[in-house]
ZAMARGU-4260 file (C-alpha; in steps of 0.2 Angstrom, whole numbers, plus 5000, padded with zeros to 4 digits):
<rodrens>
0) 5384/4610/4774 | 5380/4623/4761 | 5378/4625/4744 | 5378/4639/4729 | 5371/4636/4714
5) 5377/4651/4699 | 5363/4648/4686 | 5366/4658/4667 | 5354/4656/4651 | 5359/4652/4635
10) 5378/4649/4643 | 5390/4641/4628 | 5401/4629/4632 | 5411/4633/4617 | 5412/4652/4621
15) 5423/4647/4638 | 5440/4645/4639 | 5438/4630/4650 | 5432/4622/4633 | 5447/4628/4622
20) 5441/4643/4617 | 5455/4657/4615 | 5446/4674/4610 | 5433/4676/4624 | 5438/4684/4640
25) 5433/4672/4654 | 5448/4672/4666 | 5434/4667/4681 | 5429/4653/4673 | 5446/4646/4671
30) 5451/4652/4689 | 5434/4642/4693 | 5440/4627/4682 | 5456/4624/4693 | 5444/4621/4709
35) 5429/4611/4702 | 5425/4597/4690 | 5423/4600/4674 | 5412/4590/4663 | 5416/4587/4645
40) 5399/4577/4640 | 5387/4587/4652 | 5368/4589/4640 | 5350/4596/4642 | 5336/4586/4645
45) 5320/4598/4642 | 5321/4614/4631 | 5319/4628/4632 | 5320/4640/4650 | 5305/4634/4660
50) 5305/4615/4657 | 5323/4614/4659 | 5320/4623/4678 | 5308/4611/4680 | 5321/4597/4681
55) 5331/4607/4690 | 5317/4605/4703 | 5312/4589/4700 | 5325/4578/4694 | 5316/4571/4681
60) 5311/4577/4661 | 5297/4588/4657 | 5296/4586/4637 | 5289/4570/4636 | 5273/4574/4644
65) 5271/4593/4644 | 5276/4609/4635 | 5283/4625/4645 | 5272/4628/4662 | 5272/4630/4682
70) 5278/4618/4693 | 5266/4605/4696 | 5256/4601/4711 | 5262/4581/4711 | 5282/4588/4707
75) 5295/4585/4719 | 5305/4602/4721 | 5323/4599/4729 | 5323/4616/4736 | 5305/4614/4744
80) 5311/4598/4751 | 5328/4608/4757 | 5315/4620/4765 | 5304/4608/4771 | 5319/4598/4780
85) 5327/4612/4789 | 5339/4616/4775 | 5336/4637/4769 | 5334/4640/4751 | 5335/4657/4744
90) 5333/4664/4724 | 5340/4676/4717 | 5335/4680/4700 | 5331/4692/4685 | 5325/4678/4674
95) 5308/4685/4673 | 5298/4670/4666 | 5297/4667/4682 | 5286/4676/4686 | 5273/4675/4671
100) 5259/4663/4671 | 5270/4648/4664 | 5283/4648/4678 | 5273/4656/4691 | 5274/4641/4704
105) 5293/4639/4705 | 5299/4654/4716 | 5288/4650/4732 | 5297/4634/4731 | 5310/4641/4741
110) 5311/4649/4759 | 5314/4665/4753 | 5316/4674/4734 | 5323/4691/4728 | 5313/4697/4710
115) 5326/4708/4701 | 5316/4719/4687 | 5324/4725/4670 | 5328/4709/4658 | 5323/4707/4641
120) 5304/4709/4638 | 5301/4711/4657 | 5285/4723/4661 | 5292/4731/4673 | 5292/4753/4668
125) 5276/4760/4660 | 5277/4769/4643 | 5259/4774/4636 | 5260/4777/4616 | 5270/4772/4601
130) 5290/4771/4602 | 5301/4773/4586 | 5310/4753/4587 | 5327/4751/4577 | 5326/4734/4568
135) 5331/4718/4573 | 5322/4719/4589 | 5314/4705/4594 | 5296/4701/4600 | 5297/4711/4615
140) 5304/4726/4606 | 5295/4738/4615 | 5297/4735/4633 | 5316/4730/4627 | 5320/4747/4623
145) 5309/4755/4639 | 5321/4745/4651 | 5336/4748/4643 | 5332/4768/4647 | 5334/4760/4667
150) 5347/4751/4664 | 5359/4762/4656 | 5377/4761/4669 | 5384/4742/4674 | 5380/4745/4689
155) 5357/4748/4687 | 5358/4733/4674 | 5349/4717/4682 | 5363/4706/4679 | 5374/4717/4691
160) 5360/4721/4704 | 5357/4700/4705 | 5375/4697/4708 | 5375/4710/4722 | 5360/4703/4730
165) 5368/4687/4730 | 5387/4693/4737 | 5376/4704/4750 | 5369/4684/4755 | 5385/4677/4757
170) 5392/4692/4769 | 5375/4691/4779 | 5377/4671/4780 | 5392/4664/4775 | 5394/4660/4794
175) 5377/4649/4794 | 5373/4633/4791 | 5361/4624/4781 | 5359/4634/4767 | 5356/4634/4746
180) 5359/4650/4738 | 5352/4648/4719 | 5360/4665/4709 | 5352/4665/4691 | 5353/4678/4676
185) 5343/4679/4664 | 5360/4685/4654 | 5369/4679/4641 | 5352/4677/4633 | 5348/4688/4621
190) 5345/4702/4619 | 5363/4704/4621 | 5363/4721/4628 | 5381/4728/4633 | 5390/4744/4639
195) 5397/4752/4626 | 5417/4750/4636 | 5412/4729/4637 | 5411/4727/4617 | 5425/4740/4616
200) 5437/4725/4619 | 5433/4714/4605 | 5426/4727/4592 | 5431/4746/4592 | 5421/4751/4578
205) 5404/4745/4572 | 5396/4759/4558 | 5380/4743/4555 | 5361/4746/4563 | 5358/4742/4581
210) 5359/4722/4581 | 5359/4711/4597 | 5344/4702/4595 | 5343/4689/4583 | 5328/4679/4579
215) 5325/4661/4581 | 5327/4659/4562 | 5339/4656/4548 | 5352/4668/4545 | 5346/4678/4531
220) 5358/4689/4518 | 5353/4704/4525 | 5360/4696/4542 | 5375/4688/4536 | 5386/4704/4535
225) 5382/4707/4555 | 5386/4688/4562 | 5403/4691/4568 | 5396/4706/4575 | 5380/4698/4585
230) 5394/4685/4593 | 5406/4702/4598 | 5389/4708/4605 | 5387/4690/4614 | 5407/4689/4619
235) 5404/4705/4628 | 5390/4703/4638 | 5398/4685/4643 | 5414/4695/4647 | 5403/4704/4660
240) 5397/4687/4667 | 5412/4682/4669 | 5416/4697/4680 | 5402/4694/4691 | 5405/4678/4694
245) 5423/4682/4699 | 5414/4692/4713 | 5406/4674/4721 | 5422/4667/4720 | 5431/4682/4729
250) 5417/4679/4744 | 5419/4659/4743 | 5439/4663/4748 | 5436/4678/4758 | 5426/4666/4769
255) 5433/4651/4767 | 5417/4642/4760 | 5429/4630/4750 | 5429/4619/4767 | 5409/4616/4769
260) 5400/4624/4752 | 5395/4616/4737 | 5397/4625/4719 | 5389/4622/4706 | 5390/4632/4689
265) 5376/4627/4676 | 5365/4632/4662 | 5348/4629/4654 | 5353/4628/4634 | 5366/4634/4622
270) 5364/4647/4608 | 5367/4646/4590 | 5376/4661/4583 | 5378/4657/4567 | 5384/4641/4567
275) 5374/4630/4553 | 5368/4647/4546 | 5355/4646/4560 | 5351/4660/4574 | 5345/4653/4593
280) 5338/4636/4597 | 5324/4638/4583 | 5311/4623/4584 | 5312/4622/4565 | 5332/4613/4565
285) 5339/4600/4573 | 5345/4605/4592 | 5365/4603/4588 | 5377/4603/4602 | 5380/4620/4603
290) 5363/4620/4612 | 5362/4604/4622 | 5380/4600/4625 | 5383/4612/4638 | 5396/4618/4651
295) 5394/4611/4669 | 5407/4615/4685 | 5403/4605/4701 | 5416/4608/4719 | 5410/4595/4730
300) 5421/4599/4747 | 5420/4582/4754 | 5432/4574/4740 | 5438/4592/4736 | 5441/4583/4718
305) 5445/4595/4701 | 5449/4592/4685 | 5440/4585/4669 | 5426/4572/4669 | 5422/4562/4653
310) 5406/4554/4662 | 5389/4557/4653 | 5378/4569/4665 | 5363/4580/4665 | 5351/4594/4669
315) 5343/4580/4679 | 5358/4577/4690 | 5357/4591/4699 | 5344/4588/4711 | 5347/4571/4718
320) 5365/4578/4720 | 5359/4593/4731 | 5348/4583/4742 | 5362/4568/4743 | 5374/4582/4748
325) 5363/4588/4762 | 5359/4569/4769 | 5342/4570/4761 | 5333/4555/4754 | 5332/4555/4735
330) 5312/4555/4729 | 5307/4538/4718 | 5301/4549/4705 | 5319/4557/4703 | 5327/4548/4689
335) 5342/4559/4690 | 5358/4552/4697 | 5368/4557/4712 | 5384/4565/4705 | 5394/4563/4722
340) 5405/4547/4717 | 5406/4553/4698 | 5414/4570/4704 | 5426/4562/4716 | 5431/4546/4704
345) 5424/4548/4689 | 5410/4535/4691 | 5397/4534/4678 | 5380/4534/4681 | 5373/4530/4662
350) 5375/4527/4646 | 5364/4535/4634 | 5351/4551/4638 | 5338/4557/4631 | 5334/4578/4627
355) 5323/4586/4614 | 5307/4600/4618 | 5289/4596/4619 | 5283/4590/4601 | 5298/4592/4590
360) 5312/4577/4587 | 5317/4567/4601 | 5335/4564/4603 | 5348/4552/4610 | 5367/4552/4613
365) 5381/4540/4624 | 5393/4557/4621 | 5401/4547/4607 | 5386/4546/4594 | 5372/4559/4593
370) 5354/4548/4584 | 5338/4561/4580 | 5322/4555/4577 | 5311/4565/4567 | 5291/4561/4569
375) 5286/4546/4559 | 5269/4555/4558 | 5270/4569/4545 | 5256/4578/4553 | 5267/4575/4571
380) 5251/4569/4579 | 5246/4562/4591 | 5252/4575/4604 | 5245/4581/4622 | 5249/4592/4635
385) 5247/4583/4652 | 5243/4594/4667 | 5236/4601/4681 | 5242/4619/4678 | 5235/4623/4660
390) 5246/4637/4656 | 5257/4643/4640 | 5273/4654/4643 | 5265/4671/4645 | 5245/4666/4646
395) 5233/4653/4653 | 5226/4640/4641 | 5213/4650/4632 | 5196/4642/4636 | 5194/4637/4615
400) 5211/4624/4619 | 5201/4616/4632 | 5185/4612/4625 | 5191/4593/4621 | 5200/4591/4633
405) 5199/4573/4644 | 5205/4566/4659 | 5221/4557/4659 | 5224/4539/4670 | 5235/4544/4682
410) 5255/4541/4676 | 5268/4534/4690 | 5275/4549/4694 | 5258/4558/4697 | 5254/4554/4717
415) 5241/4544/4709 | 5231/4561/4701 | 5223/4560/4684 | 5230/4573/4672 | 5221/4587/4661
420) 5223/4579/4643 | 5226/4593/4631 | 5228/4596/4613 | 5244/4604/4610 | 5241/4615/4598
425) 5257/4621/4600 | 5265/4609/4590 | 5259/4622/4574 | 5277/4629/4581 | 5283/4614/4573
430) 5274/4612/4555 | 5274/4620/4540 | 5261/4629/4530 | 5256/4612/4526 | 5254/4606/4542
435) 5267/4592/4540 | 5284/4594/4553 | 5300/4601/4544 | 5311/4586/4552 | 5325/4575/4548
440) 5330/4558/4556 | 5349/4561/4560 | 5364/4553/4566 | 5381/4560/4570 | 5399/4554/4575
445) 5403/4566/4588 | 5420/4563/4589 | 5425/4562/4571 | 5412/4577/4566 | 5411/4585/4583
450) 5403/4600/4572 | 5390/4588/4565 | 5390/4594/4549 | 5390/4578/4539 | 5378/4564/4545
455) 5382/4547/4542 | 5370/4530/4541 | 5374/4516/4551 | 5358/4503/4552 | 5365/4496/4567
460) 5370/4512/4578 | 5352/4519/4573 | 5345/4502/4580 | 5353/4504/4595 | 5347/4522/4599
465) 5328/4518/4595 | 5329/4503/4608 | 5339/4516/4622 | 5325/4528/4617 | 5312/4517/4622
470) 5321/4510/4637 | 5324/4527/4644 | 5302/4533/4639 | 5298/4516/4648 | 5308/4523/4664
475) 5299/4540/4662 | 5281/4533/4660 | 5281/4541/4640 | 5262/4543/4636 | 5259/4531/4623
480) 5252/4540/4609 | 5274/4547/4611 | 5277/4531/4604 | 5264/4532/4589 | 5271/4549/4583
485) 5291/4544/4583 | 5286/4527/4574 | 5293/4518/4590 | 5287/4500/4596 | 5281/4501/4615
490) 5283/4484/4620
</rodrens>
């Protein structure tokens, strides 16, 4: 048996034609669509990149207990156990969080890895001085604009050189057995950075300032004017996904990988471009379903099944599905579900799920209904980090954010370790000036306000999602003080 995995970031499901939209050019995912399951009420569990990688690994959610960092040393990794149980596991990837000190531990998970240079802030080629920046470049501005001089044709840009690494796999392989081939893109994150004849077909002339990198704000005045613009910009370089995914799909026919190979084609999050006048997936807002609902294709060749799925599924699925599909035991600390019975027959495997980020609002949905629960706590505290691996995206805890810190009892997932009990002064991300946390307590009705721009009260629904809140921390081991702060009665 084998199995691909075609990863994308920041992938809208609203953008794809598979999901009704009409103006995008997507004709892969659609010719994808007729050979796999497509599910309608797929959603994130941990935001943003790193934490939702994490559950790719580990079948389990990271944002109750721990902000973005490293694999653990306690995690189960599906693809180490795939290594570890005479399955091969290769990445390939340009997603270069990777490899900075808060994802530093995932790639030597696998049997093998491929690190393919360019993306984004990525410090990859040297430039000594200044360097004259054209606005709305974001923090990585610099190095942004270095790359770009690298990666100037299609064909040098690391989206392209990925894709080609991954067809060059499948020609040297295709005939082996026992194998996961993980292809991931850092694209269509932002910055959406295109060649010139890719936004040519949806916008022939554009005479505004250079403008493919929005911030994680709200869209200002002085941005308004460009909106339609950044989604051209975003349209484009989806076009060009699109287009390399089409060349997979040619090598899974050429070969006739259909018979013995699973596929799955995922994401991490959504974008917002525009919609509710905000940019991103800011940590100020409400996470709204253009960033958690998300787009989700499975082919499992044993039922050979296609067609929509209405089942509610997540990020954590995807590794007790892998490890089922290889004959694999499924750890006790994966909470995901095995999806093999829900693609074939539509089976569910729950009713409600949980997803937020690491000290913002915690939220719930049943696919039908979408609750938010803002802190109860104004000041958002109590809040910890719980690790082994004290690391923030780019740099190591700074020794000042661990003078307090205490040991932890261990919790059940843990292989009975005590935790590093941190601080998180990261939560500052989520307050004002005032110290106090900018959010609302929400509900929507999905499928009567599926743009949920006008929330509605119902005592009862509300009641309902605070006991399935609970239900689902109980399963997870919540630290208590998660409780406290979201105003939530433990027992």
């Amino acid at each position: 048996m084998k199995a691909i995995m075609i990863m994308y970031d920041s992938l809208n499901r609203h953008m794809l034609a598979p999901y009704g939209c009409e103006w995008t050019k997507t004709p892969n995912f659609e010719r994808l669509a007729e050979r796999c399951v497509t599910f309608d009420k797929c959603y994130v569990g941990s935001l943003p990149c790193m934490p939702a990688r994490r559950e790719i690994h580990t079948g389990r959610y990271n944002f109750l207990h721990r902000n973005w960092g490293p694999m653990e040393p306690y995690d189960d990794s599906m693809p180490e156990i795939l290594k570890r149980n005479g399955v091969y596991s290769h990445l390939i990837s340009d997603h270069y969080h990777y490899w900075e000190d808060g994802g530093c531990t995932y790639h030597n998970r696998y049997s093998s890895w491929e690190n393919v240079r360019g993306q984004e802030g990525d410090p990859w080629k040297g430039c000594v001085g200044d360097k004259v920046l054209p606005p709305h470049i974001g923090q990585c501005g610099k190095q942004d604009m270095v790359n770009r001089e690298y990666t100037d044709t299609e064909d040098r840009m690391a989206q392209s050189v990925t894709f080609r690494a991954g067809v060059e796999f499948l020609e040297r392989n295709h005939g082996a057995d026992n194998w996961f081939l993980q292809v991931e893109t850092f694209d269509p994150h932002e910055p959406f950075y295109v060649q010139d004849e890719d936004l040519m077909g949806f916008e022939t002339e554009y005479d505004g300032p250079l403008f493919d990198w929005p911030g994680y704000h709200r869209v200002t005045e002085e941005e308004r004017p460009y909106v339609q613009h950044v989604r051209n910009k975003y349209a484009a370089l989806l076009q060009m996904c699109d287009r390399n995914l089409g060349k997979i799909l040619d090598k899974m026919d050429e070969y006739n990988l259909w018979e013995d190979t699973m596929l799955i084609v995922n994401t991490d999050h959504g974008f917002m471009l525009g919609e509710h006048d905000w940019w991103a997936k800011s940590n100020e807002i409400n996470f709204y379903e253009e960033i958690v609902h998300t787009p989700l294709f499975i082919y499992d060749p044993r039922s050979r099944a296609a067609g929509r799925c209405e089942c509610l599924v997540q990020t954590i699925d995807l590794a007790p599905t892998l490890l089922e599909f290889f004959g694999l035991p499924v750890p006790g600390d994966m909470l995901g579900h095995v999806l093999k019975d829900t693609i074939a027959e539509g089976k569910p495997v729950r009713e409600t799920c949980l997803y937020g980020t690491c000290g913002a609002q915690i939220s719930c949905t049943d696919g039908h209904y979408a609750y938010v629960l803002a802190p109860a706590i104004k000041t958002n505290e109590p809040l910890y980090n719980y690790t082994l691996m004290p690391t923030h995206m780019r740099e190591m805890f700074p020794p000042k954010e661990l003078q307090e810190l205490e040991l932890s009892e261990p919790f059940s997932f843990t292989k009975g370790c005590r935790l590093l009990k941190i601080k998180n002064v990261e939560k500052r991300e989520y307050t004002n000036d005032l110290g106090e946390h900018p959010y609302k307590t929400l509900l929507f009705d999905l499928e009567k306000d599926p743009k949920e721009s006008e929330p509605i009260s119902n005592p009862e629904v509300e009641e309902y999602f605070r006991k399935e809140m609970v239900r689902i921390m109980k399963e997870n081991d919540a630290p208590k003080e998660q409780y406290e702060r979201m105003g939530l009665e433990a027992e």
